[in-house]
Structures are given as C-alpha cells and as structure tokens.
Biopython code that builds the backbone (N, CA, C, O; Angstrom):
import numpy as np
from Bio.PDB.StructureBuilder import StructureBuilder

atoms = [
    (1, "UNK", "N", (14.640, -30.961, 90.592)),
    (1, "UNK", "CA", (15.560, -30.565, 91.634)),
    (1, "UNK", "C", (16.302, -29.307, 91.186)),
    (1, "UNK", "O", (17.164, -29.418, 90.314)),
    (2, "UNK", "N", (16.102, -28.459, 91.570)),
    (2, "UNK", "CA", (16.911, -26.715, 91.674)),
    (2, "UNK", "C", (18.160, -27.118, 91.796)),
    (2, "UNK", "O", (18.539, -28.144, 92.362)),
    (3, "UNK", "N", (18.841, -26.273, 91.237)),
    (3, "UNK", "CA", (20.826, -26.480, 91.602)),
    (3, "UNK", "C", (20.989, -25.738, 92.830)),
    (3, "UNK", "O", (22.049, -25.672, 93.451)),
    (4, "UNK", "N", (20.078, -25.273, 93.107)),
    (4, "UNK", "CA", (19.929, -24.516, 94.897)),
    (4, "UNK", "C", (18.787, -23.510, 94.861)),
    (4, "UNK", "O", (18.171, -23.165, 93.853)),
    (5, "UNK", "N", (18.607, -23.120, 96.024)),
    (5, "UNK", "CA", (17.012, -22.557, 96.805)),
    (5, "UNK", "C", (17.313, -21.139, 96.465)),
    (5, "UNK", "O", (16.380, -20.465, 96.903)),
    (6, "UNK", "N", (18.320, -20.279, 95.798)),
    (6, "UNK", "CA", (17.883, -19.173, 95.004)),
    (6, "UNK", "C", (17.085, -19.316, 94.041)),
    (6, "UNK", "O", (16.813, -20.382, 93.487)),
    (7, "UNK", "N", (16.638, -18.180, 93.770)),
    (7, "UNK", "CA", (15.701, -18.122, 92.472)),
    (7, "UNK", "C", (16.040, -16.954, 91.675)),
    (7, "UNK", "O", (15.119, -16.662, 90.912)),
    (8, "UNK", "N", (17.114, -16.139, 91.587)),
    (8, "UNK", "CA", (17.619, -15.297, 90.657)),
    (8, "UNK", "C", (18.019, -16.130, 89.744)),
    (8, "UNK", "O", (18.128, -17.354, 89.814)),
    (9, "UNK", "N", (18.295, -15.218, 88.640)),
    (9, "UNK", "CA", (18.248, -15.849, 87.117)),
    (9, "UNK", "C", (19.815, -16.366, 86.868)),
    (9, "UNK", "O", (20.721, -15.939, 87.583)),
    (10, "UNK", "N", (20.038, -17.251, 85.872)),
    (10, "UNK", "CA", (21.244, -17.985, 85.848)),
    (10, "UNK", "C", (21.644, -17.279, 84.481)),
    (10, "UNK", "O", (20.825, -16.511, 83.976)),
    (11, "UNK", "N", (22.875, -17.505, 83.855)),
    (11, "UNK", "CA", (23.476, -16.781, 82.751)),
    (11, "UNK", "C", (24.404, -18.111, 82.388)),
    (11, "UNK", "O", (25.127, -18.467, 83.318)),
    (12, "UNK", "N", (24.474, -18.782, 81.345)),
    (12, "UNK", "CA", (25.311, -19.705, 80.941)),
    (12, "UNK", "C", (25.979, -19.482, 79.458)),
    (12, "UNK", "O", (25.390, -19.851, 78.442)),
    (13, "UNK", "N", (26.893, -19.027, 79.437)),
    (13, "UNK", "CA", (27.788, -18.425, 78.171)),
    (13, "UNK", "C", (28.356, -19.698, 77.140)),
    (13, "UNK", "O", (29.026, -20.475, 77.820)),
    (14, "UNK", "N", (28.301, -19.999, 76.126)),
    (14, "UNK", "CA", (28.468, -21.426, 75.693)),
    (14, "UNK", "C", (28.442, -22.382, 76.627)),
    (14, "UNK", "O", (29.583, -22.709, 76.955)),
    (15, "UNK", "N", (27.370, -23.113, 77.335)),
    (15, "UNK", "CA", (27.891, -24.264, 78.304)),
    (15, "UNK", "C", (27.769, -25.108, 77.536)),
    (15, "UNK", "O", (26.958, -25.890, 78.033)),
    (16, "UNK", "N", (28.157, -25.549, 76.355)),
    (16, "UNK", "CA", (27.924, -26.937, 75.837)),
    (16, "UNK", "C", (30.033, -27.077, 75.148)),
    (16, "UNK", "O", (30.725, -28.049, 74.845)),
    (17, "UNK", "N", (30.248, -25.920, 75.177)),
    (17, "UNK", "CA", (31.729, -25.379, 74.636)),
    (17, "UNK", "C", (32.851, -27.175, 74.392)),
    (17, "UNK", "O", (33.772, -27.139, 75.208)),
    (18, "UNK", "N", (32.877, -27.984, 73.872)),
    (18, "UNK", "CA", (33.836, -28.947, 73.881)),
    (18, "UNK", "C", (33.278, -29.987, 73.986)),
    (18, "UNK", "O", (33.719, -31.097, 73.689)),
    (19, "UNK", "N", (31.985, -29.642, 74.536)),
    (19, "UNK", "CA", (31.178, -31.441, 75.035)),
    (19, "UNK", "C", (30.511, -32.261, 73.725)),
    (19, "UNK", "O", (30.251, -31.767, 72.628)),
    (20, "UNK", "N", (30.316, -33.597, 74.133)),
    (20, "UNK", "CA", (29.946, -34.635, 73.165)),
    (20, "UNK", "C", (28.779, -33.795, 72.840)),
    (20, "UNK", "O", (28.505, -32.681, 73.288)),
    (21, "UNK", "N", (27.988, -34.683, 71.787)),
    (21, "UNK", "CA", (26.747, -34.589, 71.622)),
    (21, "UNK", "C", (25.720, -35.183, 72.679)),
    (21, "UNK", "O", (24.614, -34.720, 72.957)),
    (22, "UNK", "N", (26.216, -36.096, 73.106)),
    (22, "UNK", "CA", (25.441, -36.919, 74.247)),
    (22, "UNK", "C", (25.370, -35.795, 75.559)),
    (22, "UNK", "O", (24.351, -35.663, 76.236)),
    (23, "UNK", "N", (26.880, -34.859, 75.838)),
    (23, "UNK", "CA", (26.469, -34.301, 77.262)),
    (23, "UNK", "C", (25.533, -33.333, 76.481)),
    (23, "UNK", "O", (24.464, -33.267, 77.088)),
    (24, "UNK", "N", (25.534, -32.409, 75.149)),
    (24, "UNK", "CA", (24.894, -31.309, 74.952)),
    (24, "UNK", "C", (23.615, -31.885, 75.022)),
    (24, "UNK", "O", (22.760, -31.009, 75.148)),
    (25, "UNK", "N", (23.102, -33.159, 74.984)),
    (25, "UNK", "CA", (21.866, -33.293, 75.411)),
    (25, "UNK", "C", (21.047, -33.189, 76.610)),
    (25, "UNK", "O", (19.886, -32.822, 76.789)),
    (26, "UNK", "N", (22.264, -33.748, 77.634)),
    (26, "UNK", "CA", (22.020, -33.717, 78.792)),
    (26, "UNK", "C", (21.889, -32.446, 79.570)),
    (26, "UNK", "O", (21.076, -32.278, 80.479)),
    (27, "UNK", "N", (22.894, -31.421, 79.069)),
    (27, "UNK", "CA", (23.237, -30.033, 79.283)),
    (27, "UNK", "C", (21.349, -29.342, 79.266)),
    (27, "UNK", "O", (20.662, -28.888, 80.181)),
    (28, "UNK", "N", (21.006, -29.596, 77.536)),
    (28, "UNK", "CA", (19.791, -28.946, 77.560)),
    (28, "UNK", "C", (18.705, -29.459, 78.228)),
    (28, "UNK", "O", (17.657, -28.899, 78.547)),
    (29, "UNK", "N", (19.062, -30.551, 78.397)),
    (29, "UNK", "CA", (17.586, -31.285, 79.191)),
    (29, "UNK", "C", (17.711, -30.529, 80.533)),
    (29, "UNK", "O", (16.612, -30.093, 80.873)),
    (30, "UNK", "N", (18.499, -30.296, 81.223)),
    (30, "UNK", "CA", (18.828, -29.587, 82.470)),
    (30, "UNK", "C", (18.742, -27.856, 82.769)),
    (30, "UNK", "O", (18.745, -27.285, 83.860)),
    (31, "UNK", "N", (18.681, -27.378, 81.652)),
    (31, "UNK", "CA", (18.870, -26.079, 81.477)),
    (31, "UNK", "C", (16.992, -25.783, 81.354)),
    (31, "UNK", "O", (16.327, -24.969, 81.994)),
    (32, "UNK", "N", (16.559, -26.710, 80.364)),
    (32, "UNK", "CA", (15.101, -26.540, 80.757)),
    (32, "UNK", "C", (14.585, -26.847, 82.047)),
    (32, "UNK", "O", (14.143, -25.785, 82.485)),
    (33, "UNK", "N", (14.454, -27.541, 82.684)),
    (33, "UNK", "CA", (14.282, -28.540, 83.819)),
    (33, "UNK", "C", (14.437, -27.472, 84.871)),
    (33, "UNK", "O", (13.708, -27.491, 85.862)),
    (34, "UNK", "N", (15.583, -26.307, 84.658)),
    (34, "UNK", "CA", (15.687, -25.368, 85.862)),
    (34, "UNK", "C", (14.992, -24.241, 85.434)),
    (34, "UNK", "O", (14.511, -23.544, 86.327)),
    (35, "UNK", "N", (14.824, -23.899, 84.287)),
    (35, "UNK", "CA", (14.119, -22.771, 83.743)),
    (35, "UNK", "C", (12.473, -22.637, 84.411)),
    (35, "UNK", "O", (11.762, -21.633, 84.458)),
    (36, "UNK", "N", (12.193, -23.992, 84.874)),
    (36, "UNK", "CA", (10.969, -24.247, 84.901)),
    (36, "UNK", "C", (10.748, -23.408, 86.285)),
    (36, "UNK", "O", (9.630, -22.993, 86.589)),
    (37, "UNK", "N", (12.277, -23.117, 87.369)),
    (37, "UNK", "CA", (11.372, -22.769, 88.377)),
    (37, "UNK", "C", (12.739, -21.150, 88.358)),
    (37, "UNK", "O", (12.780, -20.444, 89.365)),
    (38, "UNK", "N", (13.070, -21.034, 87.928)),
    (38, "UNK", "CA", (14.035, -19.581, 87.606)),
    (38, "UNK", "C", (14.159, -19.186, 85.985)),
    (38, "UNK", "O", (14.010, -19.962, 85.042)),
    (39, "UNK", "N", (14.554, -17.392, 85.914)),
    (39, "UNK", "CA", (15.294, -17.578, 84.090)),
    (39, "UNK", "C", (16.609, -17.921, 84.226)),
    (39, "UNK", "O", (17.546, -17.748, 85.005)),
    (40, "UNK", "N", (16.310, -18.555, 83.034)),
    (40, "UNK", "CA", (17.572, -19.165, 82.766)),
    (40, "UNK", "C", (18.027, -18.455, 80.993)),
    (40, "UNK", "O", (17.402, -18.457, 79.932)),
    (41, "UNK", "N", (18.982, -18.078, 81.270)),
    (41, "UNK", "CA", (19.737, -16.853, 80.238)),
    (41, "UNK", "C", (20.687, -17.992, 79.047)),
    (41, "UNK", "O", (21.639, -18.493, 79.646)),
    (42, "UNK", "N", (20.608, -18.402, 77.735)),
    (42, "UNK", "CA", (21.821, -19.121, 77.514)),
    (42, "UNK", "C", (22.083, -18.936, 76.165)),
    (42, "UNK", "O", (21.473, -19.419, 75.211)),
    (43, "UNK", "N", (23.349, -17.958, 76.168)),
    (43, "UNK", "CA", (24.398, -17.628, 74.867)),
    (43, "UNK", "C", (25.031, -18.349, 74.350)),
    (43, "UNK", "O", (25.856, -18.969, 75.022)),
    (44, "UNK", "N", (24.916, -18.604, 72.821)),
    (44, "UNK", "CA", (25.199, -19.722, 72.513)),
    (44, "UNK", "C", (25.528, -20.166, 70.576)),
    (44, "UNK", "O", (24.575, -20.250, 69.802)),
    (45, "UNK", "N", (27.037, -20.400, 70.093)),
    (45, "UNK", "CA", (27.019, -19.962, 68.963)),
    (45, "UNK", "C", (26.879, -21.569, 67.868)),
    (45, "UNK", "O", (27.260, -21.708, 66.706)),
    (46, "UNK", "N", (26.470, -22.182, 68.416)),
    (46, "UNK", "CA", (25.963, -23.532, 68.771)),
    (46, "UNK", "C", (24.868, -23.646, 67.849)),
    (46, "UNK", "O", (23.862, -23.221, 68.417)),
    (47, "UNK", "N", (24.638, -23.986, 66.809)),
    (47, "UNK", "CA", (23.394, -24.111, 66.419)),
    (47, "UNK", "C", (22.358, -25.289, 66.429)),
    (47, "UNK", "O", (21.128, -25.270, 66.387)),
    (48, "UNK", "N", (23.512, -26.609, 66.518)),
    (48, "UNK", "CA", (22.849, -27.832, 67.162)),
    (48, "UNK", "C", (22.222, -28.004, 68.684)),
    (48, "UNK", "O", (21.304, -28.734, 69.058)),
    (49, "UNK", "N", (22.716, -27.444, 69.135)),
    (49, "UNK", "CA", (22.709, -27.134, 71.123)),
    (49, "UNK", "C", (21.295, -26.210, 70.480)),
    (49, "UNK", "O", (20.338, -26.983, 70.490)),
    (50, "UNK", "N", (21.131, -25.665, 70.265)),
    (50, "UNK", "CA", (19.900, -24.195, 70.081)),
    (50, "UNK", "C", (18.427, -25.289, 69.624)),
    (50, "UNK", "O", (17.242, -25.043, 69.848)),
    (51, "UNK", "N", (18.950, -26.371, 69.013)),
    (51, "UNK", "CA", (18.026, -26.972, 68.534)),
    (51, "UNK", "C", (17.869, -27.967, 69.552)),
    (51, "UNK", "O", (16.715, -28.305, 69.817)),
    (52, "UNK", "N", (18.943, -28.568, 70.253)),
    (52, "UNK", "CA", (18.540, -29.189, 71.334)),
    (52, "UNK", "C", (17.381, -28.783, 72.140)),
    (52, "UNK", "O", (16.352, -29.445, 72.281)),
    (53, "UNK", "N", (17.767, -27.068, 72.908)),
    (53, "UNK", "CA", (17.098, -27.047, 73.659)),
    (53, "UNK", "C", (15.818, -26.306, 73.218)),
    (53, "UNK", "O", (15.090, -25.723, 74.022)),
    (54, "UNK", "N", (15.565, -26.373, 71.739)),
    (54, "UNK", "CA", (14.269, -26.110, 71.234)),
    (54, "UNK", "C", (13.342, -27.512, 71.683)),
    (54, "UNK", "O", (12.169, -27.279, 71.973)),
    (55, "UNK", "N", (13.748, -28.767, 71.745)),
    (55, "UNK", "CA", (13.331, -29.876, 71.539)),
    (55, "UNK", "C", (13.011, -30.045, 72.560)),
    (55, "UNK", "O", (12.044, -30.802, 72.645)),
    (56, "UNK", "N", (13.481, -29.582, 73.683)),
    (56, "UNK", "CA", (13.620, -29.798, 75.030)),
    (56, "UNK", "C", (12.656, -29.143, 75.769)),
    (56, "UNK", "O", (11.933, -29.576, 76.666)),
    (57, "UNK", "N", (12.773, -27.568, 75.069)),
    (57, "UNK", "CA", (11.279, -27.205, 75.852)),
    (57, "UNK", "C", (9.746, -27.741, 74.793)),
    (57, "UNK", "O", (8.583, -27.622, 75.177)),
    (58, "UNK", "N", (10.190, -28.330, 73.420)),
    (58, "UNK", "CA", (8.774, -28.576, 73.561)),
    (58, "UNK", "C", (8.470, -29.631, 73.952)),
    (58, "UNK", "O", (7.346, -30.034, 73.651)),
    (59, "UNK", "N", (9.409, -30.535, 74.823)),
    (59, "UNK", "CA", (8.743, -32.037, 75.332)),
    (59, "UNK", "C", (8.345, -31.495, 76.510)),
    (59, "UNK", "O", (7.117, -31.548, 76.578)),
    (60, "UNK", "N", (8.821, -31.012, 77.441)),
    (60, "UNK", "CA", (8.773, -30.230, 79.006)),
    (60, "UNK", "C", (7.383, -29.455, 78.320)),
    (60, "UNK", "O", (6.584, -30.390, 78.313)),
    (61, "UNK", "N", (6.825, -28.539, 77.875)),
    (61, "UNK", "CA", (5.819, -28.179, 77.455)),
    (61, "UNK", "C", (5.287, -26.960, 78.283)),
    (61, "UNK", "O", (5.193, -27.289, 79.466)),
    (62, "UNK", "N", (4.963, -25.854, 78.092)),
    (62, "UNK", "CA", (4.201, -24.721, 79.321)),
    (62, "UNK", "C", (5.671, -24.082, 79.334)),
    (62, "UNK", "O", (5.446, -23.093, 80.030)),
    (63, "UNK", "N", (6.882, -24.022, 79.046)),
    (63, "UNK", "CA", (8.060, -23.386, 79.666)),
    (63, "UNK", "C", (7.679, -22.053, 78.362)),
    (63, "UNK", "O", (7.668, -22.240, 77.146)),
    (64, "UNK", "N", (7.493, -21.188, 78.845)),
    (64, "UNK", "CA", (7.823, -19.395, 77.826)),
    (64, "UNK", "C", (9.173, -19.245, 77.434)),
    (64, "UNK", "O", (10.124, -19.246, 78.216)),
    (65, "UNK", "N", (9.262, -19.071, 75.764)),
    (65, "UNK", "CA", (10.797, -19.115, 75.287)),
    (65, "UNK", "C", (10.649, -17.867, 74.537)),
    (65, "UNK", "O", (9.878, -17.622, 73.609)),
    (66, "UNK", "N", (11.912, -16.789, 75.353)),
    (66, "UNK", "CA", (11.960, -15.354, 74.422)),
    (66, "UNK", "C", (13.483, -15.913, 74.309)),
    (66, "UNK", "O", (14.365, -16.453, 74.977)),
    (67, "UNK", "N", (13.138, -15.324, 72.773)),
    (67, "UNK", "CA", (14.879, -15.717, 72.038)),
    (67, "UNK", "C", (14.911, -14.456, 71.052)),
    (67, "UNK", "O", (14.096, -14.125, 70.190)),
    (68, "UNK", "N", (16.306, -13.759, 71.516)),
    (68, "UNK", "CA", (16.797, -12.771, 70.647)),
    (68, "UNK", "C", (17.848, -13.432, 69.727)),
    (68, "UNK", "O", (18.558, -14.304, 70.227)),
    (69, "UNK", "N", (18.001, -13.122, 68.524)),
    (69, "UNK", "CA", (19.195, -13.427, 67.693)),
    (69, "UNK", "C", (19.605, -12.318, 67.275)),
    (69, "UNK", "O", (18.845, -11.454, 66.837)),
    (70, "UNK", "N", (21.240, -12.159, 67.382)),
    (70, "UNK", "CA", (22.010, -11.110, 67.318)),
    (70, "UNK", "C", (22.687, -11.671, 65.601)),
    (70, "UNK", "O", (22.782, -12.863, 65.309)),
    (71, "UNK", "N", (23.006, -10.757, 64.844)),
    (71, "UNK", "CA", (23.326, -10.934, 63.623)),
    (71, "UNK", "C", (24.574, -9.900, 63.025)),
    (71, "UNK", "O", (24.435, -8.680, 62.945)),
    (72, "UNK", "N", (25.629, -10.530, 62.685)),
    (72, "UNK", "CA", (26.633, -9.395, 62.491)),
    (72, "UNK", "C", (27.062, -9.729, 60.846)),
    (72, "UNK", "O", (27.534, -10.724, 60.297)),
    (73, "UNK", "N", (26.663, -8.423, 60.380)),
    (73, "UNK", "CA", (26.886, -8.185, 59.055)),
    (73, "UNK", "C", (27.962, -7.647, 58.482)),
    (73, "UNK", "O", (28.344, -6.574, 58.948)),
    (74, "UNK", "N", (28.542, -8.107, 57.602)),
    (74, "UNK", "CA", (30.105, -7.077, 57.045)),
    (74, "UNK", "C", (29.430, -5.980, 56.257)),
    (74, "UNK", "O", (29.883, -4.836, 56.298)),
    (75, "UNK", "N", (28.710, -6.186, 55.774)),
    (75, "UNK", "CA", (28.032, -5.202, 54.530)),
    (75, "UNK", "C", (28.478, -3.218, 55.078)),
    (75, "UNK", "O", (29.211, -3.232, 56.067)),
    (76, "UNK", "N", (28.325, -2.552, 54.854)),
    (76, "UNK", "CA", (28.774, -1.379, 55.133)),
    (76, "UNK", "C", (27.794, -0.300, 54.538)),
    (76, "UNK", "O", (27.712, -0.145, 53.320)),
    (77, "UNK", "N", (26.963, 0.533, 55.537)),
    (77, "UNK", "CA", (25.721, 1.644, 55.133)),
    (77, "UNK", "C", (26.188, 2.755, 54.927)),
    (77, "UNK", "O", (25.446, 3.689, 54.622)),
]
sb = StructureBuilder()
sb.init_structure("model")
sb.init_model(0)
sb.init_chain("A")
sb.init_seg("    ")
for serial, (resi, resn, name, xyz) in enumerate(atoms, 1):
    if name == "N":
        sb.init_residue(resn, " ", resi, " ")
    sb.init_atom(name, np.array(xyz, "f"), 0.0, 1.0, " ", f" {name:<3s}", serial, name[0])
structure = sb.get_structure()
C-alpha cells in the first residue's frame, strides 16, 4: 500500500530520531515496502537503523540500493 498515488521521490531526514528499537524496525520495513514503487531518499546518523534497513531490503529482495556515505575528517591538508 503507497502512502498515496504520487510517485515522486520521498526524502526522510533521521525518521527513526527518538524511536524504540521495535518502531525503527517497523520504520524500515516501511521505508522499503514504499521504495518498491517510488525513491525513497533516507539520511541517517543511525548506524543500527542503516543496518535495519540493509536487512530489510535483503528480505524484500529485487529493491536497487545506491548508498553514498559522507565522511567528515578533522585531519587538515
């Protein structure tokens, strides 16, 4: 079930931000689940949630996962 009959891409900025472990499951199971028929965009400093929804698309299976990781270094060039 779509969260509605658009199909532009969604953007979710920490959505797991405060929640149990139980909703961040639920969160990712859902975030795949819509990916399947839109992109779905999700920023996230979360590293358990990241693994959630690693788990998530490989049970759902066929979903294409491009993942950038951004990395901020103190070091100085």
């Amino acid at each position: 079930m779509l969260a509605d009959k658009r199909k532009s891409a969604v953007v979710f900025d920490d959505p797991v931000n405060s929640l149990s472990h139980q909703w961040s499951h639920k969160v990712a199971k859902r975030l795949v689940e819509e990916s399947l028929e839109r992109q779905v965009v999700v920023l996230t400093h979360d590293i358990v949630f990241y693994k959630l929804l690693l788990e998530e698309i490989e049970n759902t299976g066929g979903t294409e996962l491009n993942e950038i990781c951004l990395e901020r270094s103190r070091k100085k060039r």
